[in-house]
Structures are given as structure tokens and as C-alpha cells.
C-alpha positions in Angstrom: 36.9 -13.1 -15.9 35.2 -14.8 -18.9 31.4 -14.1 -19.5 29.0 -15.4 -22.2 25.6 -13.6 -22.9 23.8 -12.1 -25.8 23.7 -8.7 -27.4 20.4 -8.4 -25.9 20.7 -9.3 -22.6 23.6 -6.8 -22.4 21.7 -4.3 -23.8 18.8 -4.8 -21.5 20.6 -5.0 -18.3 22.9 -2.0 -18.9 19.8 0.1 -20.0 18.8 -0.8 -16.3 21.9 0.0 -14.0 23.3 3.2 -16.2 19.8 4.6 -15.2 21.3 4.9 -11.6 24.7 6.7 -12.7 24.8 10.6 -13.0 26.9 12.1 -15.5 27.8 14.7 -12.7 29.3 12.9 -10.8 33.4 14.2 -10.3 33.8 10.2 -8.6 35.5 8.1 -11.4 34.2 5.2 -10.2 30.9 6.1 -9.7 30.6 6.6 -13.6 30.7 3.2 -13.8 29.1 -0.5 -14.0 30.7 -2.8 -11.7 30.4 -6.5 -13.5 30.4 -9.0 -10.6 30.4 -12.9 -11.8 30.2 -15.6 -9.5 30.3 -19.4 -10.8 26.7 -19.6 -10.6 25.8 -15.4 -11.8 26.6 -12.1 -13.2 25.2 -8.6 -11.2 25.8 -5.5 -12.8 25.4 -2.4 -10.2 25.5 1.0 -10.7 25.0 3.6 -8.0 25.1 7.8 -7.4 25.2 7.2 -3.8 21.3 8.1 -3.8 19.7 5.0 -5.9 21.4 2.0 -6.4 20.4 -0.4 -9.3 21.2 -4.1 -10.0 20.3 -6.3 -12.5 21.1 -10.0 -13.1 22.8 -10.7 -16.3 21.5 -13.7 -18.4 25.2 -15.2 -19.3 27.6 -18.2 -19.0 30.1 -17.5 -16.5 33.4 -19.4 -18.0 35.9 -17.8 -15.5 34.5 -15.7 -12.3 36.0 -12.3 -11.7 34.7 -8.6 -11.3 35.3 -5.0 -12.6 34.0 -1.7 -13.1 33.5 -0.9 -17.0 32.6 3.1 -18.2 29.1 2.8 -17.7 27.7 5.6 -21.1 30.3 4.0 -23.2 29.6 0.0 -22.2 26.4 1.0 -23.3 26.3 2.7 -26.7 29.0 -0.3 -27.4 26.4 -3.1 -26.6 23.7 -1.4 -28.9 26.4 -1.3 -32.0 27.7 -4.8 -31.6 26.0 -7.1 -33.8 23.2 -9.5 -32.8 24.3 -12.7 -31.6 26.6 -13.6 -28.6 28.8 -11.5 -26.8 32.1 -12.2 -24.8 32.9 -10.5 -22.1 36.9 -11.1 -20.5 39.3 -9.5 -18.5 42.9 -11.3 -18.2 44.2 -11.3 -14.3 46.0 -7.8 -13.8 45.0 -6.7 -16.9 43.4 -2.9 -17.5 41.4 -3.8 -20.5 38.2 -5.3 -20.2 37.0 -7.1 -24.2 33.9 -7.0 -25.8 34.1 -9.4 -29.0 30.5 -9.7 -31.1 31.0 -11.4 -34.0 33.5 -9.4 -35.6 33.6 -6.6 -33.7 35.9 -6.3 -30.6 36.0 -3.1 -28.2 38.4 -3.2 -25.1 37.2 -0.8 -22.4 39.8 0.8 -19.5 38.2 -0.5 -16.3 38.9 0.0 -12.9 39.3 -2.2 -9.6 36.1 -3.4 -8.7 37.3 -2.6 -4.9 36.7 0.9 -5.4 33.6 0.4 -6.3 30.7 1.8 -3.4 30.3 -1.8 -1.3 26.2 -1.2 -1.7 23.9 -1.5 1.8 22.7 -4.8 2.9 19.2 -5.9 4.1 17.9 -8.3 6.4 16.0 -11.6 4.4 12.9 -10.5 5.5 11.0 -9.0 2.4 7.3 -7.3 2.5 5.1 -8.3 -0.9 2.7 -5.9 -2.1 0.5 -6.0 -5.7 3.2 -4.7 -8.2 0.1 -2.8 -10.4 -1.7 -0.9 -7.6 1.7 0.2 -6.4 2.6 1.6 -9.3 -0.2 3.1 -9.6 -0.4 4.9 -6.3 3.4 6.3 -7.7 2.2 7.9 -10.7 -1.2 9.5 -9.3 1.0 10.9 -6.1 4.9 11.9 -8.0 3.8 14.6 -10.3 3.4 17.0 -6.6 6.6 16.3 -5.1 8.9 19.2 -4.8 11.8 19.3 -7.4 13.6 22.2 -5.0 16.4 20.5 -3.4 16.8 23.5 -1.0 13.4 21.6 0.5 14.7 18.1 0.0 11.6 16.7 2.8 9.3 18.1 0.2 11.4 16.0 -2.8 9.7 12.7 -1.0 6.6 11.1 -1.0 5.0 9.8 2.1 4.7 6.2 2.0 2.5 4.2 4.3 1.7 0.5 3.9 -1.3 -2.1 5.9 -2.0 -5.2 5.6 -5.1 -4.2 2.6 -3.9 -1.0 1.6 -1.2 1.6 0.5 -1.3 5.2 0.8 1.1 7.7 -0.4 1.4 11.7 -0.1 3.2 14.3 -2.0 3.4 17.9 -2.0 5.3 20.9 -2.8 3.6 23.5 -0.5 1.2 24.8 -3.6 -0.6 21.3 -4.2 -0.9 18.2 -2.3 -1.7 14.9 -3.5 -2.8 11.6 -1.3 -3.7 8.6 -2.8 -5.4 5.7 -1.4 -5.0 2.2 -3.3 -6.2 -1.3 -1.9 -3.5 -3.8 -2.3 -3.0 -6.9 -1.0 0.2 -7.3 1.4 2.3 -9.6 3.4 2.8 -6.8 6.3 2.3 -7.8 9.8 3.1 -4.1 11.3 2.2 -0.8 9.4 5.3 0.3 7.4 5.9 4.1 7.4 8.6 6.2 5.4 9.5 9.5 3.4 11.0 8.0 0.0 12.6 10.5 -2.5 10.3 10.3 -5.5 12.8 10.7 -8.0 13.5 6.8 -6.4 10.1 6.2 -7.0 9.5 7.4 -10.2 12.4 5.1 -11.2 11.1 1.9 -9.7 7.6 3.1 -11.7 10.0 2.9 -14.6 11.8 -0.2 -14.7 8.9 -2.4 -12.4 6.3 -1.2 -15.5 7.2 -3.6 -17.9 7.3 -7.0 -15.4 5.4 -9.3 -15.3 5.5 -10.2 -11.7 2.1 -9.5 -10.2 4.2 -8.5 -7.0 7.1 -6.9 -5.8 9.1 -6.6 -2.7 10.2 -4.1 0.0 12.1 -3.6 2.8 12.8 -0.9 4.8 15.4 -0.3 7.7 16.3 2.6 9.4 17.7 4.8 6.4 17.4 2.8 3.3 14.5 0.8 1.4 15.3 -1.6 -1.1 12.7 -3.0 -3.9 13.0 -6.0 -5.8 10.8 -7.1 -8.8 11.5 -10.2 -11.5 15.5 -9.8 -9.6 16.5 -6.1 -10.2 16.7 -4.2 -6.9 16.5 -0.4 -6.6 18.2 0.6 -3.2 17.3 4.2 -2.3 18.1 6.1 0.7 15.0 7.2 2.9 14.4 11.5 3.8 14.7 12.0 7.5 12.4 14.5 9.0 9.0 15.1 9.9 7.0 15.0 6.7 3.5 18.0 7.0 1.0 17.0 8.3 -1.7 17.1 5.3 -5.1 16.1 7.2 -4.9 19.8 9.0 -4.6 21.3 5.0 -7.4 19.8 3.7 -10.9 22.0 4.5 -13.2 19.9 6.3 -16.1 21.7 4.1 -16.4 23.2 0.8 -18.8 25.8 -0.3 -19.2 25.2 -4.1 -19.0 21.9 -5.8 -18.7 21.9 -9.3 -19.2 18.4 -11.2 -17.9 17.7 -14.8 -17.2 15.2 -17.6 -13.5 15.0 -16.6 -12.0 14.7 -20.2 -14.3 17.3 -21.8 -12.5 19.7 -18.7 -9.2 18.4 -19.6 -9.1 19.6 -22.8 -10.9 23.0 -22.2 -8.0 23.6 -19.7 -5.1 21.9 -22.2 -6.7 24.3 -25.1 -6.4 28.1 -23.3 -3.3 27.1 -21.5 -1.8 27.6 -25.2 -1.8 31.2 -24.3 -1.1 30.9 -20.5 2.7 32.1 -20.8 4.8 31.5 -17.9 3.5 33.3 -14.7 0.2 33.8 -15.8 -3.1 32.5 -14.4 -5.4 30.4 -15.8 -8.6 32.0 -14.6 -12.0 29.9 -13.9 -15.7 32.5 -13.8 -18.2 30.5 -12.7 -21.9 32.5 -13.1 -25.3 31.2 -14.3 -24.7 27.5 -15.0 -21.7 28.5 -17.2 -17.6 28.0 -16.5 -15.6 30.3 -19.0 -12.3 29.2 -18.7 -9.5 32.2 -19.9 -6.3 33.3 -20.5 -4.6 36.1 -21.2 -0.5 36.8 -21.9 0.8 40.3 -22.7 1.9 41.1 -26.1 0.2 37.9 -27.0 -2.9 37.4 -27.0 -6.3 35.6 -25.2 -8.4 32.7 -24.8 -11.5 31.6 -23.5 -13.8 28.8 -23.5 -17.0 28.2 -22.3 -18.3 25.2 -20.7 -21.9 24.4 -19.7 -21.9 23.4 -15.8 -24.6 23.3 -13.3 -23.5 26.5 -10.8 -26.5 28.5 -9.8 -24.6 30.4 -6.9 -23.3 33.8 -6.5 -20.2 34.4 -9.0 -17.0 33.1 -8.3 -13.5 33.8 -9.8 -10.8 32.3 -9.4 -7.1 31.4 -10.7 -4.7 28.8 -10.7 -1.4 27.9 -12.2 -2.6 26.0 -15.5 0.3 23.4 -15.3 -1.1 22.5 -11.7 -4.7 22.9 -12.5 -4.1 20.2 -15.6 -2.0 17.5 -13.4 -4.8 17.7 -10.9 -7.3 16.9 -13.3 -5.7 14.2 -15.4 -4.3 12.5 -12.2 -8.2 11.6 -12.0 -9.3 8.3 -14.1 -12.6 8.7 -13.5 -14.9 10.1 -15.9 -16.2 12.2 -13.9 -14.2 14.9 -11.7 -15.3 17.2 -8.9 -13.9 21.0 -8.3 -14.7 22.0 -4.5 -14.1 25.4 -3.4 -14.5 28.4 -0.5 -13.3 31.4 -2.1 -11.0 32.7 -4.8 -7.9 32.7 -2.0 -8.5 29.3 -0.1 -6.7 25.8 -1.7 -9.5 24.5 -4.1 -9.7 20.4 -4.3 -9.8 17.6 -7.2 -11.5 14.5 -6.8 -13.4 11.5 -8.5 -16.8 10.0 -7.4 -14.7 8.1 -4.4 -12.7 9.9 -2.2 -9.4 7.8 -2.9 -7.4 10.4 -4.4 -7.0 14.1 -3.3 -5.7 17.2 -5.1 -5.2 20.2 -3.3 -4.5 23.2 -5.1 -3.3 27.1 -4.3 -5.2 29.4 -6.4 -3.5 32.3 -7.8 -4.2 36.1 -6.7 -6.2 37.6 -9.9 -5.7 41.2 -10.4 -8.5 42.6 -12.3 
């Protein structure tokens, strides 16, 4: 195998595939990039059995071939050799894969490129949906997914795309988030699926930077694979049924509170200072005023006070000031809405449009 590329295009394409590789992993293999080059191109893959990434390599292919190279080291050795080209060669039989820059060489142990995880294939049928409002739906939605693996549904997001619109759902039993985003697609049949949002979060990552206005999906029975500017992410899909959200979300709220969303923001960001771990930020409502409060043992207090217009009966209640600011800032409105029925029912987060929802637990206050 004899490759020709830039320092650059290395770097690039490795800083996209190692993202797929866990350092955990007790799988030699699986630590590593597997360089495929054909006569005509060069795909570097790298997998943890959960999310597969490839990316195309921008090189010369002299002599086709294919290996696995240690993925962290491969790395940190692209981003020291100097700028300029780069060789890339492995002799037939030989253990040693070479990386010459300039005057720099490095030779890498590799391994068989037959051990390597042969990745799922898809059929050529490919849905196209609006890159931006995608990505968008991701970052509104991910922050509420479960990170508790013993619930691994809850680590998904719901996914479901039309023809003019995608809507995705989150949740880890205290919040829920469901976002509606118009989009243009190429779907004939709604598509439907539970897709782990650490995947997600990843495709956010790498798709943010393209300049596509579209990317791809398909979906088959366990496994969705997206494609944007030629990098695919190939994720495996959550079996199960996912909650159903509509029967959590009040049909009626008895107090709605309307502010100027960033003013709120940074109330809430400012007494959360002293919200130590476990305690409630705590929201008294009385007389057209919010006081917004905190107090942590051995610590100290906090409160501000923000002018809203509440002429009801009192009402206090808590949340957990993490989920109370991620609700809030997921909004990018200027203005945001805070519904409620009493101090021990889910309260709700919305804009001026009902697009995006943000269900929240309060927090038992003990006076």
C-alpha cells in the first residue's frame, strides 16, 4: 500500500473516525483506524460497535492495500509531522505501516485489516432532509436524554420524519423535550425510530461545519446510517417502545407566567452559584414579583427579584436549577413562557409558538 495526501487532510480525517473509537475498549482492533485504498480512494473507518465513522481521505493512491493503524497514536503523529505531504506505505507482509513528512518518519505496528469489524451495509436508497433544521432539532431535543445506561430506551431520542417536517423527543423521566422543525424532505412514507443521542450528538458534531445544505438517512430494521459532504455515521437503532409523551403533557395550565427570556436566563444562571448539588432552586411568585432563591448549607443564599405580571394567589415552587436553565436556554425566542398547576405537577417551557416543549419535575420544597 502506497498513499499520498497532506498533513492536513490526515489530520482532518483522523480527527473524524478516532471520534468513533473508545479508549475502553479490551478489542485490539477496535482501537484502531482501518486505512482502506482502492485505485480510485482511501476510507478510513473507525468503530466501537455502537457508532461507526468513515471519512474519505483526500490522497493519491500509488499502490492499493488496507490496514488497521493505532488510531490515538496515528493521530497525535499526523498533528507533529510537518506541513506539506505525507506518505503513507506498508510493504506486502510487512508489520510496520510508515509515515514520512518531510524529514520526519514514524512506523506504526498495524494489524490485519481482516480483523477489522466488516461495518453494516445499506440499501442505495437514501432520504434527504435540510442539514441546518436537523441539526437544530438535535441540539434543542439532546440535552434531555437519559445518560443512565441502566435505562438505555431513555439514552435515545425519538426521531420521526414527513415529507415537510421533523420531530424529535427526548426524556429522562424528570424532563421531556419535543421539538418540532419544518424541513424539507425526500420521504415518501413517515420514517419512525429511537436513535441513541450520544449518535446524534455526534453527527450534530461533525455535520456542523458542512457546507451541504442537506444530508442523508437511511434507516433499516436496526441500524441508520447518515451521510453529509461523504462521511457516514452508522449507529445502531434502541429497540423498545419509547413513552408515550402526549399523555405527560397537561392539557391545561393554571398560571402562565411571560418573560424577557434572556433577562430569566441570567436571574436563574446568577443564584444557581449557590445552588450546591441537591438543592432546589426555588421560584415565589406573589404580587406581580418572581423572587428567584437559593440556599446551600454552610454556604450561604441568594435571591433575586424580577418584575413579572402574576396577580394570582402565591405560588412556590422548586426545580433542579441545572434543568430549569437547559429548559430555558433551549428557547431562542426572546420571549419564554412558564405554565404551571401547582408546586408538585411537571411545569412547561415554551416560546410564542408551540414548536418546542419543555417539561419539567419540580422539586419537593421543605419549608
Amino acid at each position: 500500500m502506497k498513499i499520498v495526501t497532506t498533513k492536513q487532510a490526515l489530520v482532518d480525517c483522523l480527527g473524524v473516525v478516532t471520534r468513533a473509537i473508545s479508549s475502553r475498549s479490551s478489542i485490539q482492533v477496535l482501537s484502531g483506524v482501518l486505512v482502506d485504498a482502492k485505485s480510485d480512494r482511501v476510507v478510513f473507518s473507525g468503530t466501537d460497535m455502537e457508532i461507526s465513522l468513515q471519512c474519505p481521505l483526500d490522497a493519491r493512491v500509488e499502490e492499493p492495500g488496507s490496514t488497521v493503524i493505532p488510531a490515538r497514536v496515528a493521530a497525535e503523529v499526523a498533528r507533529a509531522l510537518p506541513v506539506g505531504e505525507v506518505r503513507i506505505s506498508q510493504e506486502p507482509g510487512a508489520s510496520l505501516v510508515e509515515l514520512r513528512g518531510g524529514g520526519s518518519v514514524f512506523q506504526l505496528r498495524s494489524l490485519p485489516a481482516v480483523d477489522f469489524p466488516q461495518l453494516p451495509t445499506f440499501p442505495p436508497e437514501r432520504v434527504t432532509v435540510s442539514r441546518a433544521a436537523f441539526l437544530e432539532t438535535i441540539e434543542r431535543v439532546a440535552p434531555s436524554a437519559s445518560k443512565d445506561e441502566t435505562r438505555p430506551l431513555l439514552t435515545g431520542i425519538l426521531v420521526h420524519v414527513e415529507e415537510n417536517y421533523v420531530r424529535m423527543v427526548a426524556t429522562d423521566s424528570y424532563r421531556l423535550s419535543v421539538k418540532e422543525t419544518p424541513l424539507q424532505s425526500s420521504v415518501e412514507q413517515p420514517l419512525e425510530a429511537i436513535i441513541p443521542a450520544k449518535s446524534l450528538t455526534e453527527l450534530a458534531r461533525i455535520a456542523s461545519s458542512a457546507h451541504s445544505e442537506e444530508l442523508t438517512l437511511t434507516i433499516t430494521e436496526n441500524q441508520v446510517l447518515f451521510e453529509v459532504e461523504g462521511i457516514s455515521l452508522i449507529s445502531r437503532l434502541l429497540d423498545g417502545q419509547f413513552p408515550n409523551y402526549r399523555q405527560l403533557i397537561p392539557d391545561t395550565f393554571d398560571y402562565e407566567v411571560k418573560f424577557d427570556r434572556d433577562e430569566l436566563l441570567e436571574a436563574i444562571r446568577r443564584v444557581s452559584v449557590l445552588a450546591q448539588k441537591g438543592t432546589p432552586l426555588r421560584l415565589r411568585f406573589s404580587d406581580n414579583t418572581l423572587v428567584i432563591s437559593a440556599e446551600a448549607q454552610d454556604v450561604g443564599r441568594a435571591y433575586e427579584t424580577l418584575p413579572v405580571a402574576f396577580t394570582a394567589e402565591e405560588l412556590q415552587i422548586g426545580f433542579n436549577p441545572e434543568f430549569l436553565e437547559a429548559g430555558v436556554a433551549a428557547v431562542k425566542d426572546p420571549e419564554v413562557y412558564l405554565r404551571f398547576i401547582s408546586p408538585l405537577r411537571p411545569g412547561l417551557i415554551t416560546g410564542p409558538s408551540d414548536d418546542f416543549l419543555y417539561l419539567v419535575m419540580p422539586i419537593r420544597l421543605s419549608d
